[in-house]
N, C-alpha and C positions, 0 to 999 in steps of 0.2 A: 557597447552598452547603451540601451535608450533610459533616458529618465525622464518620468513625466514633472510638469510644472503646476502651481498650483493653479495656471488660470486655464490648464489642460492641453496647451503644449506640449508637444515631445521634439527631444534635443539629443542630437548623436553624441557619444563619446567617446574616446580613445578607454579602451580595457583596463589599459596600465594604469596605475595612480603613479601621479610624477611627486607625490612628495603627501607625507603623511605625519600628523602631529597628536596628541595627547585628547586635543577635541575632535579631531576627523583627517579623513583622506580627502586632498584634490585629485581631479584629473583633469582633464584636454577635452575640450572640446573637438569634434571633427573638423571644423575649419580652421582650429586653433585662436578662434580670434577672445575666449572665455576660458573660464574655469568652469568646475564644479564642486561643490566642495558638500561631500553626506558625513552627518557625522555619526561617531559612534555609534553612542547613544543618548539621543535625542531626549533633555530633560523634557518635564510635562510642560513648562511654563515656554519651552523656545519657538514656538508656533505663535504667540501671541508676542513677543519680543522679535521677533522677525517682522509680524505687519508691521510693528510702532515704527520698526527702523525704515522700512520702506514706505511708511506712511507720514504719522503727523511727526515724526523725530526724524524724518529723511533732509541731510544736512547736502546732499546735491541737489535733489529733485529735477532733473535733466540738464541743469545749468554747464556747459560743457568744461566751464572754468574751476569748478569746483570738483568735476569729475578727472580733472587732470592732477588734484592734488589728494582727494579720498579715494581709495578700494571702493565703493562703494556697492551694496548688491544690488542685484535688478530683479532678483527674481525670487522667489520660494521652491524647491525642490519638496515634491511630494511620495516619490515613488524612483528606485528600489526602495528610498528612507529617506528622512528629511535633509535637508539641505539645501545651500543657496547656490544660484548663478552669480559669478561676479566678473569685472571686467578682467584682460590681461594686459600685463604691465607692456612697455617696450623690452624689447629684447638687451639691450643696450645700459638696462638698470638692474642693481645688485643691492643686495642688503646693506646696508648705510654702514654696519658694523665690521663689513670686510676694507672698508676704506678708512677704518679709523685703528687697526691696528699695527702698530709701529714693525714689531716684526717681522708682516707682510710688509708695508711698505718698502723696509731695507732693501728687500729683494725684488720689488716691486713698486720700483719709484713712479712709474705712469699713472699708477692710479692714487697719486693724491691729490691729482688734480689741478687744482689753482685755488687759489683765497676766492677769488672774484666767486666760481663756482661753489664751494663751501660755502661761504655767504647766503651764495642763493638759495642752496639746499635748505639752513638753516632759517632763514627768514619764510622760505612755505611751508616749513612744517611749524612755526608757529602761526601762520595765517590759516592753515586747515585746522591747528588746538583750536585757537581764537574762535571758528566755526564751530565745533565744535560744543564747545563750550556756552557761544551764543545760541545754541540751541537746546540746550541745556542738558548735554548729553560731557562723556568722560567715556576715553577710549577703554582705559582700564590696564592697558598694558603696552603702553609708549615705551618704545623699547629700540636701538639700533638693531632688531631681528625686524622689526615690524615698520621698515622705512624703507620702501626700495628708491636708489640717486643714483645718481651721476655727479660725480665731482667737477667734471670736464666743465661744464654746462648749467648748470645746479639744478636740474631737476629732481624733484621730490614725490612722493607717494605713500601716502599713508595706507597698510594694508592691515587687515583681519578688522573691520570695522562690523564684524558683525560680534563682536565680544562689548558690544559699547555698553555703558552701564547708565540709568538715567537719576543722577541722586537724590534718595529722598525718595524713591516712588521704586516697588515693587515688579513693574512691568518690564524691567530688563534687568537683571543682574550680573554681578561677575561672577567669571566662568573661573579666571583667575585672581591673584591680585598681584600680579605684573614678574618685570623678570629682575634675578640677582643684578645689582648694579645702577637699575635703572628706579627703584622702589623708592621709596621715602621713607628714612627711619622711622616715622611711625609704626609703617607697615613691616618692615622687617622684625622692629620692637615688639609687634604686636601688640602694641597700643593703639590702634587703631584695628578692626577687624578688615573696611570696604574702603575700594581706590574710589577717590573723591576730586573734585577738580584742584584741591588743594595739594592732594600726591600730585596729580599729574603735573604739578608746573613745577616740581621737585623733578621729575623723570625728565619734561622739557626741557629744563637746566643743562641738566646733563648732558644731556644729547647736545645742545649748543656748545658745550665746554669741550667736551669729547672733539668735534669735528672742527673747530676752531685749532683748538691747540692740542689736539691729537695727544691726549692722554687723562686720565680719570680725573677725577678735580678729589673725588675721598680714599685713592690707592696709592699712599705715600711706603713710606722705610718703617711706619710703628707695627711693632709687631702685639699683637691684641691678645693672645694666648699662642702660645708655641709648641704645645701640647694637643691641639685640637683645631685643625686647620677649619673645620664648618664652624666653629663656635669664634673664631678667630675673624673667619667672614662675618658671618654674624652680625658681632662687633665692632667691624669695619662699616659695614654698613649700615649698622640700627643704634645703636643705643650710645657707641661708644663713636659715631664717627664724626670725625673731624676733617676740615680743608686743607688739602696741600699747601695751600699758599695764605692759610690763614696771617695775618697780619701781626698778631701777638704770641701765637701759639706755633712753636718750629716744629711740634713734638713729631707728625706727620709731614715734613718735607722732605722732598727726596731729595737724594746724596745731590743729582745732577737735575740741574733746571735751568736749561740754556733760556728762557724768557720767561716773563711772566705774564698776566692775564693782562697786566696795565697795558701793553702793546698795544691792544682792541678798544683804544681810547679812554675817556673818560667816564661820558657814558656808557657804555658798554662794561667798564667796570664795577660801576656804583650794583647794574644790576648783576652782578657777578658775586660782589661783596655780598649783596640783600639775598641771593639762593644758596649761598654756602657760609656764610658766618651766620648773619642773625636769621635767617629762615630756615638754617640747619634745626633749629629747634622751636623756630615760630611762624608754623605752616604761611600764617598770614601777613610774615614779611616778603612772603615769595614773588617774586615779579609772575606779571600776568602775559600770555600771551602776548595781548596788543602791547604790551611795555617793551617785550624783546623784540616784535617787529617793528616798532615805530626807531630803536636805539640803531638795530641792524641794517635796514634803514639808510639811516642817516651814516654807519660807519663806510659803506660803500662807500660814498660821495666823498671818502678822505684818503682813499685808495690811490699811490703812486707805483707807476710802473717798474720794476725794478731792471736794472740793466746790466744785470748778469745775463746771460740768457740762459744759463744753467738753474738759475732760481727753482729750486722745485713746486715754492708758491707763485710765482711769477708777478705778485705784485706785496705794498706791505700797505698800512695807516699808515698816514702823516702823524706821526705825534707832537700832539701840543708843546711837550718840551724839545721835540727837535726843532721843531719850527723856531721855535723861539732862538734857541742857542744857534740855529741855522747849521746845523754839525745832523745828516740824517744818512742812514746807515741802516739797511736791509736786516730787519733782526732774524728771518731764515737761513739768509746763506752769508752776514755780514759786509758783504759789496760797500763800502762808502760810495759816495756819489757825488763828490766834491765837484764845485764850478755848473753843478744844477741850480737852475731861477724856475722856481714852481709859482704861479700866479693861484691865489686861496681868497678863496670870497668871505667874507663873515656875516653870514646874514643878522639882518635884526629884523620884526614882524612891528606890525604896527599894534599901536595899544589900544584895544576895546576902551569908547568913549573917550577918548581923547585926542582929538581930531590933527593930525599931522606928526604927532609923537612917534617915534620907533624905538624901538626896546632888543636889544641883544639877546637872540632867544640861546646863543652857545653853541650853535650847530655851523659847521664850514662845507665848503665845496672848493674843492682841490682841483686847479686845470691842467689839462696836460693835450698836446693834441689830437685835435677831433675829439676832444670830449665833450658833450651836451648838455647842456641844460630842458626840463622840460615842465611841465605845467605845475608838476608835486613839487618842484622844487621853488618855484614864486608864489605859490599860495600859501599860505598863513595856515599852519598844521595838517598839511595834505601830504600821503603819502602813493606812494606807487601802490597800483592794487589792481583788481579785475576789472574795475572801469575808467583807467584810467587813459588819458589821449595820450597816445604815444609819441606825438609828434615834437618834430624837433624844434626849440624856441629859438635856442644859439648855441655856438657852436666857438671853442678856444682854438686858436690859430696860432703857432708861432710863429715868427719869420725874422731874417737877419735884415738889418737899414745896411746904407751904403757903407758904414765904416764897421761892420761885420758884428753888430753888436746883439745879442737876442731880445727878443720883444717878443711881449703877448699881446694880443687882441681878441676881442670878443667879437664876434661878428653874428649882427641881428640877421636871424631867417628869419621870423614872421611876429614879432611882437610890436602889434601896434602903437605898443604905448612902450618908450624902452628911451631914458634918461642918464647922465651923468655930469657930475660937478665934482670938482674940482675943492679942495677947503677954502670956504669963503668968498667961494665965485659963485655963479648960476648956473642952472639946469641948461643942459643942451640937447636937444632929440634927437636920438641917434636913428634911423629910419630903414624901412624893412630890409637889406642887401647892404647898409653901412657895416662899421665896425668902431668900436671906440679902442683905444690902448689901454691895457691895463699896470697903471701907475701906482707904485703905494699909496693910500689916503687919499684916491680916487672913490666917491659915492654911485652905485648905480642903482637906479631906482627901474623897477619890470612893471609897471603898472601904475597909472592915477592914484593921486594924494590916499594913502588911507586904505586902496585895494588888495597889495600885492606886498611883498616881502621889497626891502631894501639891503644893498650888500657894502658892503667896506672892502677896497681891494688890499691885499697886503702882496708882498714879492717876497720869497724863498729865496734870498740868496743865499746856494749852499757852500761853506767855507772849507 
């Protein structure tokens, strides 16, 4: 099959359609390296909502970093009927929603991946919403159908981005208004008619709660009507629905809940709390995009390796209250880890206008070996992202002294400016290929008075 383009191109195609949906069929490309996707039938308005996407609402525009995490189209299909060119994924990525069902997994334990990769899935598809959104566009149907990952790995991919909806303005509408599960009770309520960027960070939620802790955050034990299973959905979903783990409310927990959301830190919880208790019913308590990638983030950097090797997450959070009690225990596969010394940095950022002050911003970084530090984590509200230097600052070392005892050390790669004291002593420079020890209620400062993030060391001894 040849289909013409609209800038008058022609593009070979495989005859077959490999997969066909409610809006249109794809096919193949002949060198495989595209799709094509014609649809149906082509409203009046989708020819001038296709330039917008490719044009002034085009949320890649060749940038290859953004084309790694949006479907995005390249093209206009004009002839045998309308339809777009879009990229093709890796072969190696599958719908986000086969990786987050338990009763695959049972029989299919390989692909749940790891935490570290789940993480990552989760963190770019809210930095593709975050885009998104900064462009003033709403996918319309953020969905575990419409993510192709990898868990391994954590790559992401936002697909059908030609359904975007632009709110407020007529020039792109929805085609749908999203899928069972993923919707925002407005919409299932039908109190709201159009998916809005206020749904969609209802739908993002999910999607983070689902692959995090692999099971629905509103499909608990209540049963809504027993008489009428779609009306029952419903209800689960729209008007009537409630959090598993709501904090006051048991009426929806389930019989069995080997952990809870709290696992995924503090942070991570608060926004967990704010998209399913009070943003359950107040679109505008809902955390934003850049709110779950900046927590997510930060829960990374708290991540310890687990030393079961059977772990089927293979790492967990440090939590604040293990640390504390020094008693820390794999909440996946249960492992205790007694006689582990984990070295944890507490950062503090310095205070706008007040020259030499630092301030405990609540965020830690967990060493373990070879693990790095690098530019987003000494700058003052900088996170990892598309432009960020990847290079390595320093790097945790463990090693045993002569009387066989463990020790950590930091050891500077390239930080010019890289300090530490002692309580009540002075700065000492630790200099590029040094290493200082890391001692409880040792200070280290990564940068000139006032530039850069300051940390407090603490030690994990685990009992």
């Amino acid at each position: 099959m040849i289909v013409s383009l609209a800038s008058g191109e022609k593009v070979n195609c495989v005859d077959r359609e490999i997969a066909s949906g409610a809006d249109g069929a794809v096919y193949q490309t002949q060198d495989g390296t595209q799709l094509v996707k014609l649809y149906h039938n082509a409203e009046p308005w989708r020819l001038a909502t296709l330039d917008a996407i490719l044009g002034r609402f085009n949320a890649v525009s060749g940038d290859p970093y953004w084309a790694q995490l949006l479907c995005w189209p390249t093209a206009i299909v004009t002839s045998p009927r309308i339809g777009i060119v879009i990229p093709r994924a890796d072969t190696d990525m599958r719908k986000l929603d086969c990786f987050n069902v338990v009763r695959w997994l049972k029989y299919h334990p390989e692909d749940v991946g790891n935490l570290q990769g789940r993480l990552g899935i989760t963190i770019k598809v809210a930095r593709a919403v975050r885009r998104l959104h900064f462009k003033g566009l709403c996918h319309s149907d953020l969905s575990g159908n419409n993510v192709l990952a990898n868990p391994h790995d954590g790559r992401a991919y936002v697909i059908d981005c030609d359904g975007l909806v632009v709110p407020g303005q007529s020039i792109a509408r929805p085609v749908v208004d999203g899928t069972s599960g993923w919707m925002a009770p407005e919409l299932v309520a039908q109190e709201v008619t159009d998916p809005s960027v206020d749904t969609e960070k209802h739908a993002l939620s999910v999607l983070i709660y689902e692959t995090l802790l692999l099971r629905h955050p509103l499909r608990g034990r209540k049963v809504f009507d027993p008489r009428d299973h779609d009306r029952d959905e419903s209800l689960r979903m729209g008007r009537q629905a409630t959090f598993i783990e709501h904090p006051t409310d048991r009426s929806n927990r389930p019989q069995r809940l080997p952990y809870g959301y709290h696992l995924l830190g503090s942070a991570v919880g608060r926004l967990i709390e704010r998209a399913f208790v009070m943003g359950l019913r107040n679109p505008r308590e809902r955390p934003t995009p850049a709110e779950w990638e900046r927590d997510l983030c930060r829960l990374v950097d708290t991540l310890v390796p687990c030393i079961n090797p059977a772990c089927s997450f293979g790492s967990f959070p440090l939590s604040e209250l293990g640390a504390e009690q020094r008693r820390v225990t794999c909440p996946w596969c249960g492992t205790a880890m007694p006689g582990l010394t984990l070295p944890v940095l507490h950062w503090q950022s310095p205070v706008p206008g007040q020259a030499g002050v630092y301030r405990s911003d609540g965020t830690r970084h967990v060493g373990w070996q070879d693990h790095t530090i690098h530019v987003w984590h000494i700058e003052p509200h900088a996170l990892p992202g598309p432009d960020s230097d990847p290079q390595v600052l320093a790097t945790f070392q463990r090693y045993r002294d002569a009387l066989g005892v463990a020790r950590w050390l930091l050891v500077n790669g390239c930080l010019p400016h890289f300090e530490a004291a002692d309580p009540g002593g002075g700065w000492k420079l630790v200099g590029p290929g040094q290493a200082v020890e890391l001692k409880r209620g040792r200070k280290l400062r990564f940068g000139p008075l006032g530039t850069a993030r300051d940390a407090t060391v603490d030690l994990v001894e685990v009992v």
